[in-house]
BAVEXPA-822753 format. One record per residue (C-alpha): x, y, z; chain; residue number from 1. Coordinates in nm, 3 decimals, always signed. Example, Ala and Ser with C-alpha at 12.3 -4.5 7.8 and 13.67 -1.06 7.14 Angstrom:
2
+1.230|-0.450|+0.780|A|1
+1.367|-0.106|+0.714|A|2
# end
This chain:
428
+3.148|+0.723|-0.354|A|1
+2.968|+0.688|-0.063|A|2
+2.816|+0.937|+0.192|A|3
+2.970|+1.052|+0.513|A|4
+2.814|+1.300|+0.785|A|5
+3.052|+1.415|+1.068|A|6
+2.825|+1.501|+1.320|A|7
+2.832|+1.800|+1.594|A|8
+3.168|+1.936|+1.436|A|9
+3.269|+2.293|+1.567|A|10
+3.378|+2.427|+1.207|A|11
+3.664|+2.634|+1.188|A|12
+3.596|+2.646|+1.648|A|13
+3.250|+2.779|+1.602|A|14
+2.934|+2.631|+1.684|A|15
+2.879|+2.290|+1.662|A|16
+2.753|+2.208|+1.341|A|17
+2.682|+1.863|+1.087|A|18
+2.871|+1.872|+0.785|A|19
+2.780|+1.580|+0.510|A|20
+2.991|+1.478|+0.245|A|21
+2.868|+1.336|-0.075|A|22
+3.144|+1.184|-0.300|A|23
+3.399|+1.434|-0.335|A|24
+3.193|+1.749|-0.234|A|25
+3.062|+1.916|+0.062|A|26
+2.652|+1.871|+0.061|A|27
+2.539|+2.022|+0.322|A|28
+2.632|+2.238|+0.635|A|29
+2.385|+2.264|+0.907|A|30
+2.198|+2.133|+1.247|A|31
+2.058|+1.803|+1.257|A|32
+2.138|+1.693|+0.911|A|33
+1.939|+1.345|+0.838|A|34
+2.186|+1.068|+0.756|A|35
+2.000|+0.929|+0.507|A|36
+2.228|+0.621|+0.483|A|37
+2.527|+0.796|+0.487|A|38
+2.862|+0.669|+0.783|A|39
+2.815|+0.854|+1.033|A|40
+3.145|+1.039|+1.238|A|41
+3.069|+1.153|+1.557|A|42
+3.276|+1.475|+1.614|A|43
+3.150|+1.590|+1.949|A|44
+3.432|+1.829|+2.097|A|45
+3.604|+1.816|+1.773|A|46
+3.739|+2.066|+1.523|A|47
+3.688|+2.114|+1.205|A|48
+3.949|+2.278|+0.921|A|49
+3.980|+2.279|+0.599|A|50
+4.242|+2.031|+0.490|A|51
+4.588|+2.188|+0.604|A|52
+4.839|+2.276|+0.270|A|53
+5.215|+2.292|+0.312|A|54
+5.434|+2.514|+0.109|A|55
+5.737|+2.383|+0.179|A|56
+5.790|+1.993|+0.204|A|57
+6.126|+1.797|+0.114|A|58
+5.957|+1.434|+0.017|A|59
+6.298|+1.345|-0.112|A|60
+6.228|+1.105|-0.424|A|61
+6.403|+1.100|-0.645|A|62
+6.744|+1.009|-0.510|A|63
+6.699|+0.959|-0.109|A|64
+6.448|+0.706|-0.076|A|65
+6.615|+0.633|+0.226|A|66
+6.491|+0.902|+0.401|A|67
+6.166|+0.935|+0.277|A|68
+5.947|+0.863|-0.077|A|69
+5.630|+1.019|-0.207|A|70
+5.421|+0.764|-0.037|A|71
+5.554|+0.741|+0.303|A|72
+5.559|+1.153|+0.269|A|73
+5.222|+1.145|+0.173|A|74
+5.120|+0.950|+0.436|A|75
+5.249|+1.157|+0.719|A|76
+5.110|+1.464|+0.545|A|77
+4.781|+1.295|+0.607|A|78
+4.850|+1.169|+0.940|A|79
+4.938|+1.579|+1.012|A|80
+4.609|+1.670|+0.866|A|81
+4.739|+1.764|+0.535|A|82
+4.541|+1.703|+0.214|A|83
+4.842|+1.911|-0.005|A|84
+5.173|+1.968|-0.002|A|85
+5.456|+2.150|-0.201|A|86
+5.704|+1.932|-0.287|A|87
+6.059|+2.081|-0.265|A|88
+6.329|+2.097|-0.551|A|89
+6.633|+1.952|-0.375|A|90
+6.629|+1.629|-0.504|A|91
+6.845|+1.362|-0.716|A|92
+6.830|+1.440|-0.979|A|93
+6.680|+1.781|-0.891|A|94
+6.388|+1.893|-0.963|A|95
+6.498|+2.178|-1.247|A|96
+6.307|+2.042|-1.563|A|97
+5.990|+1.948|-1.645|A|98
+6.042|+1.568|-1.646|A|99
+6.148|+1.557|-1.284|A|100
+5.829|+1.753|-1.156|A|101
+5.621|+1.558|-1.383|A|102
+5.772|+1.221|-1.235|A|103
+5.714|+1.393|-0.895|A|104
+5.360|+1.506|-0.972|A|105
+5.279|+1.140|-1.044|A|106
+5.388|+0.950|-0.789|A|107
+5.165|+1.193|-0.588|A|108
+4.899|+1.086|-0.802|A|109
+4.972|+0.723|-0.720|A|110
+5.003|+0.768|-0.339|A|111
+4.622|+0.874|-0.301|A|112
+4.721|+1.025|+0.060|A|113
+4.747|+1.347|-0.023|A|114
+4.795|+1.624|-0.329|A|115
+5.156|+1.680|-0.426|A|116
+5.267|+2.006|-0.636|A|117
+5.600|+2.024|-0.757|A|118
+5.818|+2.339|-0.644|A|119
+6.062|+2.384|-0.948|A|120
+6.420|+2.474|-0.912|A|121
+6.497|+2.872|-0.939|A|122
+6.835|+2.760|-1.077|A|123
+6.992|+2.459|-1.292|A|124
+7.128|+2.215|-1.002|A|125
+7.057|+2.424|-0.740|A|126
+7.380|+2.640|-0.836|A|127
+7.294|+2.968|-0.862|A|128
+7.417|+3.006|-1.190|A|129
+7.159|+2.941|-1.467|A|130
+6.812|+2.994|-1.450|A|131
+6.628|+2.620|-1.481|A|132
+6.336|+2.601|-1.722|A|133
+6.095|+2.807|-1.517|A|134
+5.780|+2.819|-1.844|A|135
+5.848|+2.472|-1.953|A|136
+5.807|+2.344|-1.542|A|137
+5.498|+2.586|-1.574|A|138
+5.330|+2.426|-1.909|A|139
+5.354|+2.101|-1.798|A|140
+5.139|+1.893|-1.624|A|141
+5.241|+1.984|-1.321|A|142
+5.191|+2.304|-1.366|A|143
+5.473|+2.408|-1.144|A|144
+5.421|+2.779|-0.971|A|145
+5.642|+2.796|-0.704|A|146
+5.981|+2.801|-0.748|A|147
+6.257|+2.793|-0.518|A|148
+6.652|+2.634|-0.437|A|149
+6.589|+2.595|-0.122|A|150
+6.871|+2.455|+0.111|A|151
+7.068|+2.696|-0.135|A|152
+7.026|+3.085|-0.170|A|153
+7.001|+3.268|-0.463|A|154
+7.265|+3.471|-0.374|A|155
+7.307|+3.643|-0.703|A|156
+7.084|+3.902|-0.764|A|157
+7.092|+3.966|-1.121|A|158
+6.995|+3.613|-1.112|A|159
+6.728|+3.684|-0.842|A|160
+6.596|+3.979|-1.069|A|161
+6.576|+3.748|-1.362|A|162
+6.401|+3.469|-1.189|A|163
+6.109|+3.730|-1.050|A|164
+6.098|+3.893|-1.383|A|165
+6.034|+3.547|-1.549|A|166
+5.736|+3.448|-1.332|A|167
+5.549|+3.736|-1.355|A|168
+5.479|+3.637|-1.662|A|169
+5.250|+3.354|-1.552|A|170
+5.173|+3.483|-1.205|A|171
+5.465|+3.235|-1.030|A|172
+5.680|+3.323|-0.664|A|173
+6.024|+3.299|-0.620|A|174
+6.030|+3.099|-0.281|A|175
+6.394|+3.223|-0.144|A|176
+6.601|+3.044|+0.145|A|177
+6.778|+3.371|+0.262|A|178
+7.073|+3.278|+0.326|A|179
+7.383|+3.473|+0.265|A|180
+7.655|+3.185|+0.225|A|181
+7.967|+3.394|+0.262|A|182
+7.824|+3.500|+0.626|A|183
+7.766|+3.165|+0.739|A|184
+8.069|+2.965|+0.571|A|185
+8.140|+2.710|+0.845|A|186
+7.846|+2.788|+1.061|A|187
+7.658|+2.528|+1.270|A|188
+7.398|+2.735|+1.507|A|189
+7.248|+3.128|+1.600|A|190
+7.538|+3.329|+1.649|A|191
+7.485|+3.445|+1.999|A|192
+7.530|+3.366|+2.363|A|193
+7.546|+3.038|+2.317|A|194
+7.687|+2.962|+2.037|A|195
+8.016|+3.195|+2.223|A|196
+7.970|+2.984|+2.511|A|197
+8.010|+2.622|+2.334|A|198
+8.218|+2.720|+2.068|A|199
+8.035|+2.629|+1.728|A|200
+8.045|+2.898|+1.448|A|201
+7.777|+3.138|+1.480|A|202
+7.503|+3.160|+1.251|A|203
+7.420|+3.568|+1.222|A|204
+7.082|+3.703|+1.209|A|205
+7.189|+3.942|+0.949|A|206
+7.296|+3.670|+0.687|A|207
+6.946|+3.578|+0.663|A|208
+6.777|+3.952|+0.658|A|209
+7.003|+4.099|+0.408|A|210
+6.888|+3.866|+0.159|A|211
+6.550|+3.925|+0.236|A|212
+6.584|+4.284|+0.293|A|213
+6.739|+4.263|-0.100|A|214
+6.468|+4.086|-0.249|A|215
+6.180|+4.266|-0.140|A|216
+6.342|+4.558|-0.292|A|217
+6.412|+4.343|-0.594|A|218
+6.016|+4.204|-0.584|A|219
+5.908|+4.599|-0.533|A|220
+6.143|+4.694|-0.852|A|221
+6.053|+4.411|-1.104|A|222
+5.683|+4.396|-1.002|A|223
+5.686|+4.012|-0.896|A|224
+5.569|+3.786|-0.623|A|225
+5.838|+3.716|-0.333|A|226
+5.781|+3.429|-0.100|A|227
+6.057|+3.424|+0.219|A|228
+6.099|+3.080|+0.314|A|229
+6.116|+2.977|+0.670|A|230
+6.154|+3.341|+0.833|A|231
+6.367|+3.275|+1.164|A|232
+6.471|+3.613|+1.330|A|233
+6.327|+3.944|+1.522|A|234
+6.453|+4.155|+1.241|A|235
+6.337|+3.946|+0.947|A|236
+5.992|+3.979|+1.083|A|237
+6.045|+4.405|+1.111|A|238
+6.202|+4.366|+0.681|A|239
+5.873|+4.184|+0.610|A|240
+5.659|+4.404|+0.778|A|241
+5.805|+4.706|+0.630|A|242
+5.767|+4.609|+0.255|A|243
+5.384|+4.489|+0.348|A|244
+5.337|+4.861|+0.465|A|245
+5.485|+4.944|+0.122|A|246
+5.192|+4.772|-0.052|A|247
+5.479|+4.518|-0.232|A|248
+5.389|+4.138|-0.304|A|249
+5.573|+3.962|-0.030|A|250
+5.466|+3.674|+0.164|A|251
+5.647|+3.499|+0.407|A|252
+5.615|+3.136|+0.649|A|253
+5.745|+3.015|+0.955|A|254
+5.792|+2.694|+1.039|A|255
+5.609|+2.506|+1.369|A|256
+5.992|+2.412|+1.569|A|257
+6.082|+2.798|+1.529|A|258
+5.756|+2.871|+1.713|A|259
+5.890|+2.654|+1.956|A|260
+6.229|+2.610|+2.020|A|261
+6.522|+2.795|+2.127|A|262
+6.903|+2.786|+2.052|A|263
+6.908|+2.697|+2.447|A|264
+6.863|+2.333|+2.336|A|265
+7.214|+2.322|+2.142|A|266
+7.361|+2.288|+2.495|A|267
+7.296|+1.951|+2.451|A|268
+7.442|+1.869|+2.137|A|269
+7.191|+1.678|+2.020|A|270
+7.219|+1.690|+1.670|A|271
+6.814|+1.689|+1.663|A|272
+6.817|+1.979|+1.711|A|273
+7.025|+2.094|+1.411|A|274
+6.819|+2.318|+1.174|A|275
+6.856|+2.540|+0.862|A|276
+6.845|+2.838|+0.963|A|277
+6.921|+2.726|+1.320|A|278
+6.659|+2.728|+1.621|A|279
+6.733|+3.154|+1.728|A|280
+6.635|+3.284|+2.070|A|281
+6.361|+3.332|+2.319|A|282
+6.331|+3.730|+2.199|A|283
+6.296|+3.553|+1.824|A|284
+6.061|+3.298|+1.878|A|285
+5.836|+3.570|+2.084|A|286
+5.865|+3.822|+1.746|A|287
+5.774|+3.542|+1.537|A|288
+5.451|+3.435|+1.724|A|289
+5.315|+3.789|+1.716|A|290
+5.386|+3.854|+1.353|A|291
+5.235|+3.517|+1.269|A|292
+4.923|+3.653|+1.472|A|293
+4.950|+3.975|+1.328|A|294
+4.926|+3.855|+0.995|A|295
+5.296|+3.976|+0.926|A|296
+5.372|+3.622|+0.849|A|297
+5.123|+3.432|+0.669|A|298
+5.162|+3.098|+0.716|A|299
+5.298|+2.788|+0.883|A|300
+5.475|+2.588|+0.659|A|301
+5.666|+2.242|+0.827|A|302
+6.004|+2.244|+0.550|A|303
+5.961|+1.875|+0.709|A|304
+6.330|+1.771|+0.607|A|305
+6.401|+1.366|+0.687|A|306
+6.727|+1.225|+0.764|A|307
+6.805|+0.853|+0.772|A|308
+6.954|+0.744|+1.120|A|309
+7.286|+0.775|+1.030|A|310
+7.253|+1.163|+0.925|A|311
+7.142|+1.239|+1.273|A|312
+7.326|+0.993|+1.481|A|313
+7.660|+1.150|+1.493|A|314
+7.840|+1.397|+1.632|A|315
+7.675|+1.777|+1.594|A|316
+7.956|+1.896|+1.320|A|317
+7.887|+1.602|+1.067|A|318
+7.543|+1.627|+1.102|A|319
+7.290|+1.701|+0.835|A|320
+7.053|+2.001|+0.886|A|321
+6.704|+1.925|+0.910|A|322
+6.364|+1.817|+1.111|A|323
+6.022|+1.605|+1.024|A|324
+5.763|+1.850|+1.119|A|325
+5.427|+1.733|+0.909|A|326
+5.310|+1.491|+1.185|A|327
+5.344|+1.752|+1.437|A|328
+5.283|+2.077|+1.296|A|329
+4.929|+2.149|+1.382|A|330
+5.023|+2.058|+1.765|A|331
+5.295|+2.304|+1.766|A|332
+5.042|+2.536|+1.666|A|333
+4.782|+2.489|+1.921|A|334
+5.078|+2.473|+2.186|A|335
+5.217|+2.804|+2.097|A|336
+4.926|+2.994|+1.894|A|337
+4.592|+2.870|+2.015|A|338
+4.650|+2.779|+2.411|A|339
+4.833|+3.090|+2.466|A|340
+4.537|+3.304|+2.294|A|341
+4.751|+3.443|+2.048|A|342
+4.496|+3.296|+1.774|A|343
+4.158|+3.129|+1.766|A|344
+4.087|+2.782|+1.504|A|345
+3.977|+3.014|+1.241|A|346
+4.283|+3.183|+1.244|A|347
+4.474|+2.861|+1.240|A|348
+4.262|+2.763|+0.915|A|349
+4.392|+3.071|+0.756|A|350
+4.738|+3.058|+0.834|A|351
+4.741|+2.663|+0.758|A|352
+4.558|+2.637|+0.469|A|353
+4.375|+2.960|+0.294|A|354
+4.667|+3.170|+0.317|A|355
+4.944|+2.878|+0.205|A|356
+4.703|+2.764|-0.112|A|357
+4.629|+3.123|-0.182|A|358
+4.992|+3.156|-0.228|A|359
+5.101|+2.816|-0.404|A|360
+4.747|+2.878|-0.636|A|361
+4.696|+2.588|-0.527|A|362
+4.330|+2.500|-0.705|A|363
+4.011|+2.312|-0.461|A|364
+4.236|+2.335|-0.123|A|365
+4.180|+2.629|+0.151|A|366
+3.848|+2.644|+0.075|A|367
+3.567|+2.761|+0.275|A|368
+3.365|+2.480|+0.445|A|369
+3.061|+2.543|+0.261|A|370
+2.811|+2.318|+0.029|A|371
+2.963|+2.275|-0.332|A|372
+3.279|+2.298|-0.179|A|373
+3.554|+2.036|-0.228|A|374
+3.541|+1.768|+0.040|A|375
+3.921|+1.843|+0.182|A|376
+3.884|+1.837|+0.577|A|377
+4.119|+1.799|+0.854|A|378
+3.877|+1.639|+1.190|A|379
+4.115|+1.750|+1.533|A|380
+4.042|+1.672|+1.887|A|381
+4.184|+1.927|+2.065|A|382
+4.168|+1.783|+2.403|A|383
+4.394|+1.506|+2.347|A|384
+4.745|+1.513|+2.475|A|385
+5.002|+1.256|+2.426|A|386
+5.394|+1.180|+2.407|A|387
+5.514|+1.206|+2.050|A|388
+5.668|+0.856|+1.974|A|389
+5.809|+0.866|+1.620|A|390
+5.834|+0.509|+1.613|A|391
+5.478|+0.577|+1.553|A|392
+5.580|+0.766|+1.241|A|393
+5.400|+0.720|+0.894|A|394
+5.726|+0.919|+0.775|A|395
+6.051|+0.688|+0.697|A|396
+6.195|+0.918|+0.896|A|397
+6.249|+0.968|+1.291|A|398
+6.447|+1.282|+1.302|A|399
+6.198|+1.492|+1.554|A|400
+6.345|+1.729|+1.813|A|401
+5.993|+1.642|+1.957|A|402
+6.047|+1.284|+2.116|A|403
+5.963|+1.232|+2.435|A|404
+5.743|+1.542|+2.456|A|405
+5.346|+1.593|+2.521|A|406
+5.193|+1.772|+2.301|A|407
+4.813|+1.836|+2.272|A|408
+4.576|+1.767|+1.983|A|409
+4.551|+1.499|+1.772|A|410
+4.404|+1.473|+1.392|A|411
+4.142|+1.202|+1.418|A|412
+4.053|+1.183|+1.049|A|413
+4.167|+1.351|+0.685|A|414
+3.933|+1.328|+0.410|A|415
+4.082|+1.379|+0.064|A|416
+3.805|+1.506|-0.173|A|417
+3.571|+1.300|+0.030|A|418
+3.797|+0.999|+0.076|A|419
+3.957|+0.915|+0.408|A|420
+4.289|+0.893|+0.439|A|421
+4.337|+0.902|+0.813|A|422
+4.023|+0.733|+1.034|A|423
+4.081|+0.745|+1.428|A|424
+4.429|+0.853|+1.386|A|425
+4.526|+0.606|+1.193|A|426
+4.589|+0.558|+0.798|A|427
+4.310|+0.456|+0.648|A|428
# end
């Protein structure tokens, strides 16, 4: 493989600095590197991360290809910066034995845009009944280590205790959508003002903290890794916090549209805007920016969930739940984390890619950008601001509450173990 130096870099928003890549390692880090034949990038102004990982991703093949596949997936994962991504269980047929993460696995092989780890079902068709093959997705190739039924709680807790019991065995997470179903039977957004005002069933905070609050007593009891899935609400953040004061083995994300947006935008009913768990309110979004700064939360994760046209395109009631967010994560970000000084680029590189590999065990990704170090880097310019136009969109998908909107920064180029996926913003 050939030899690339990205020149004046400010790694991780430091100092400027060359960084030269020599087939699928990091060679050198320093000042005035010599090129000695290798391309040369010129990354004046520009910052550099370590390729951003994704814990929670729903790339949809098999069974709703027309929504999204591995490869068009893939490709907006590396359009967003991403050189991994956790590929989530609710597919057709789902993803609850170790032939369906193994087909998964491979066809993120094939794609060549970015890494793709299976996330194995908790339970045997996402029913909450059975517990799926959780060692036999672990021994295979794919090596599956998260686990989760996301879209679906695992309301049970017997089964809960069973599934946390059974990974701490080989060092696995439970990755829970908390949920409680009999709380939100018929809901469609935050239960609150609004949701009074227009008349759509309300969506309680509490349905989503009493599971949580369960399971990190449940974690804390059985000795086992916990991961909360997209963490939404004020009081979710004060549950997590609590057991992390406890010294218990809870980690949670939060995804970049609940950094952003409100319940407020339901008044429109745009079904765009139409999330599991649904957008919350200002006081929320505020709580979750400080706890993602605090360290409370640990990462960003996108739970980038396409829709065909027809999903979206209807009226709010019959519409399906769900957002892209991989192509516009990292702007989200520096909208609501970096430009309002909450957190610096370093900061950014922990909570989008040390923290979420550290988590997923996720080998060669959030790694320091050192020599000897794999060559997974994420190039942004951070001056940039533009429009979002998903017709733009590597993903099959155009369901984006973000049309329309400027956002700043832009990922200029992706290198995947020294390979570049994205050059100039574009797919290499």
């Amino acid at each position: 493989m050939s030899k690339i130096l990205i020149r004046g870099a400010k790694v991780l928003g430091g100092e400027p600095q060359d960084v030269l890549i020599d087939g699928e390692t990091i060679a050198q880090v320093g000042t005035g590197l010599d090129p000695d034949g290798a391309t040369v990038v010129d990354a004046e102004g520009q910052i550099l991360l370590p390729g951003l990982v994704d814990l929670h991703t729903h790339l949809r093949e098999p069974g709703r290809e027309d929504s999204e596949t591995v490869l068009t997936g893939t490709k907006a994962a590396a359009v967003g910066g991403f050189t991994a991504v956790h590929a989530m269980a609710n597919t057709f047929p789902v993803a609850d034995t170790a032939g369906v993460v193994e087909q998964v696995w491979r066809l993120g092989k094939e794609s060549g845009y970015c890494d793709v780890q299976p996330v194995g079902a908790v339970t045997v068709g996402l029913e909450g009944k059975q517990l799926a093959e959780l060692g036999a997705m672990h021994d295979c190739a794919a090596g599956v280590v998260v686990f989760s039924d996301d879209g679906k709680c695992v309301d049970d807790a017997v089964i809960m205790r069973r599934a946390l019991e059974y990974v701490k065995a080989f060092d696995g997470v439970v990755a829970q959508h908390a949920q409680e179903p009999r709380l939100t039977e018929g809901a469609q957004m935050n239960e609150g003002v609004v949701s009074a005002e227009l008349g759509l069933g309300g969506w309680p905070a509490v349905a989503e903290e009493s599971i949580i609050a369960r399971d990190v007593l449940l974690a804390a009891h059985v000795g086992s890794r916990v991961h909360i899935c997209h963490l939404s609400t004020a009081g979710s953040v004060e549950i997590v916090r609590w057991a992390k004061s406890k010294g218990w083995n809870v980690t949670a994300e939060v995804t970049p549209h609940h950094l952003l947006l409100t319940d407020e935008l339901v008044r429109s009913y745009n079904p765009v805007y139409k999330v599991n768990p649904p957008l919350r309110t200002e006081a929320d979004v505020l709580a979750l920016r400080e706890a993602l700064a605090d360290g409370t939360i640990d990462c960003v994760a996108t739970d980038h969930a396409p829709h065909p046209h027809e999903d979206k395109d209807c009226e709010w009631g019959a519409a399906a739940m769900g957002m892209v967010g991989l192509e516009t994560a990292l702007s989200v970000v520096q909208e609501t984390m970096v430009e309002t000084g909450l957190i610096d680029w370093a900061q950014v590189a922990d909570r989008m890619s040390f923290r979420p590999a550290k988590i997923g065990r996720l080998e060669g990704h959030g790694r320091p950008v050192s020599a000897g170090e794999p060559a997974n880097l994420t190039l942004v310019d951070p001056a940039y601001r533009g429009a979002v136009d998903p017709a733009g969109f590597a993903s099959r998908s155009r369901n984006t509450p973000y049309e329309g909107r400027e956002l700043p920064g832009r990922v200029t180029h992706t290198f995947l173990r020294g390979r570049a996926t994205v050059v100039d913003g574009k797919l290499a």
